[in-house]
Steps between C-alpha positions, in 0.01 A plus 500: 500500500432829715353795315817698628708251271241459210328816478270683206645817338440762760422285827779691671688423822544774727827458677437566906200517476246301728221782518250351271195476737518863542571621120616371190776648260341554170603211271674622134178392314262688744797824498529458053117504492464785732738686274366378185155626541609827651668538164201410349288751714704777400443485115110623554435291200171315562636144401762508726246609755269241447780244494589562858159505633496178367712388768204472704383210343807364444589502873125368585565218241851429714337456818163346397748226413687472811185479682311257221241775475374732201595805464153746556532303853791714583554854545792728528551692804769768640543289781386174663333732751288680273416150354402395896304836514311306237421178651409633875313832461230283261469222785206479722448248829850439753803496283795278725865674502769415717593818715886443432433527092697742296342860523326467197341239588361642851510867451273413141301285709427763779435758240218325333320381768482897669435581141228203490323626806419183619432264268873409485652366792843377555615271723824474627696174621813440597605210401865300678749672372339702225427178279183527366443113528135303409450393886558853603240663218232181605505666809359841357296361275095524578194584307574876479851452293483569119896528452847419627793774351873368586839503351596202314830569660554716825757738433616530902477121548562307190259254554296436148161390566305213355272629237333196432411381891425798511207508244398181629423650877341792373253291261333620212317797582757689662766715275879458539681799452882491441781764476750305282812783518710248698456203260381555170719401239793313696204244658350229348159524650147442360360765501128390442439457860517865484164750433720836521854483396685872529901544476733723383810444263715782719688194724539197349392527126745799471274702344490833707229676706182549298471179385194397733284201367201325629270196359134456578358186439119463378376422877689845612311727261182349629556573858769756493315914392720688265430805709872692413471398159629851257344570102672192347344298748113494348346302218513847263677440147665868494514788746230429713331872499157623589432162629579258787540173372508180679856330620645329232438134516849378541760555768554825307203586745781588762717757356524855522690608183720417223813382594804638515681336200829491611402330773347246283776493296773468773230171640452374146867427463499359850245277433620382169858420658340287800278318273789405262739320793165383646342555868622150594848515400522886638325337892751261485824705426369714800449206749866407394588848619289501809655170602873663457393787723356209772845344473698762557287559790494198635902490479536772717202388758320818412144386621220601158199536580348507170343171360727232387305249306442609124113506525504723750701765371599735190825727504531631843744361759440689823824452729445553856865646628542674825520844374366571183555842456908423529495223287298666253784753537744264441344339200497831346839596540556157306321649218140305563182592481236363741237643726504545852212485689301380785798418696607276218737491141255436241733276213285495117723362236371417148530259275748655329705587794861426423733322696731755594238653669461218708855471583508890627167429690715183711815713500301768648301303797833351583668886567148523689473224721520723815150654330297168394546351828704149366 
């Protein structure tokens, strides 16, 4: 049974809307928290304070499970950038990026490295069509590289990339950096092959923006500085004044500041409603949806060229029509919600898209043939 049809309290379908790669509606357990512990904010009573900073901890606790790592590994971020700001500007040696990455992957990368003045180098490849495949990071690879940073899923292209053939080229003394935004929490993926994990719960995990995460395994914090880390970042017990102590030990080594507890609230209750369906049954509710987009595609010849085969892929169907722009248009007027871009209709249902929204999304290609090009 499809999470659509069998869904927790709260896992909500969003009718006409196939936007999900580019931001997720808050769920009703991340919106109830967010309005509980505003409630709770507003008495000024110190209990209910500390109660909501414990959402912190819970929300750590959360992900440390879906990632089958402890908590102090994992700190909370406002963004998956910031938690990338992390990772690169502590890196040393030739750090490997592809050049058609998300921005903050390349525009983090090309910070650090002027900030680094060179000992931080990146280089850039360009791999066949933007898929960040092991034969295509072999051929970086030499003495000089300490790191490869990719998407786990490229948000232009689709393609998800092999996490564990990818550890396997890059060998044991180089780090593998992933930005996880595209995938985590609707893939099943093990994420040990992983040194850096970062993601945010503002797209799928329909938590809302501020809800940055990262993980940093033991290797990381021995080869990765903490140079941005803030006050709660350092080994001190209490309010670390008149004295500069060391980082802290953990992965609490790379944050800046407390934070913001709604935020960890509105992620907490994300995390607790993923981890109650499961990751597995969640992937495979939204390959069931994925394959309904493909059909529907593939009934009106509309040529995808997104990846087709389940291990290659998340939640992003990428149809290339003959003019985008009109047939984003189109799908609009319908009442759906997709992106346009690159000359092509980016499609991102989830698993709890309902069927009615894939009936408007066929209806609607058909009254745009003239646009796909079928």
């Amino acid at each position: 049974m499809s999470v659509s049809d069998d869904r927790p309290s709260g896992f909500d379908a969003v009718p006409g809307y196939l936007d999900w790669a580019a931001f997720g509606p808050l769920s009703t357990a991340a919106r109830d928290a967010l309005v509980r512990d505003a409630d709770l904010l507003s008495t000024g009573r110190g209990a209910d304070i500390a109660a909501v900073a414990a959402r912190a901890e819970q929300a750590q606790q959360g992900l440390g499970a879906l990632l089958d790592a402890v908590p102090d590994e994992i700190p909370l971020h406002p963004s998956s950038t910031h938690a990338l700001q992390q990772a690169l500007a502590g890196l040393g040696g030739t750090v490997l990026a592809s050049a058609a990455e998300f921005p903050s992957v390349t525009i983090t990368l090309d910070r650090a490295a002027e900030a680094a003045a060179g000992s931080l180098v990146p280089r850039w490849i360009s791999p066949r069509g933007a898929r960040v495949t092991p034969d295509a990071v072999a051929g970086a690879l030499d003495e000089t590289v300490t790191a490869l940073v990719v998407s786990h899923v490229d948000f232009r292209t689709g393609y998800r990339t092999d996490l564990a053939a990818l550890r396997e080229v890059l060998g044991p003394d180089r780090l593998l950096i992933v930005d996880a935004v595209q995938s985590f929490g609707v893939v099943d993926e093990d994420w040990a092959a992983a040194d850096v994990v970062v993601g945010h719960g503002y797209k799928w995990m329909r938590a809302g923006r501020g809800t940055g995460f990262a993980r940093f395994t033991a290797r990381a914090r021995e080869r990765i500085r903490p140079v941005l880390s803030g006050r709660i970042g350092t080994s001190a017990a209490g309010l670390p004044t008149d004295a500069l102590p060391d980082p802290a030990a953990s992965s609490q080594a790379y944050a800046v500041s407390a934070p913001d507890p709604l935020a960890a609230s509105r992620l907490a209750a994300a995390t607790s409603e993923i981890r109650a369906l499961g990751v597995p049954a969640v992937a495979a509710a939204l390959g069931e949806a994925v394959d309904r987009v493909l059909d529907i595609a593939d009934r009106r010849s509309i040529a995808v060229s997104s990846p087709r085969a389940r291990p290659e892929r998340a939640g992003i169907v990428v149809l290339a029509v003959a003019d985008a722009v009109r047939c984003g248009e189109a799908l609009a007027d319908a009442g759906l919600r997709v992106t346009v871009r690159s000359g092509a209709v980016r499609v991102s249902p989830h698993a709890s898209t309902p069927s009615e929204t894939f009936a408007r999304l066929a209806d609607a290609l058909d009254r745009a043939a003239e646009f796909t090009g079928s």
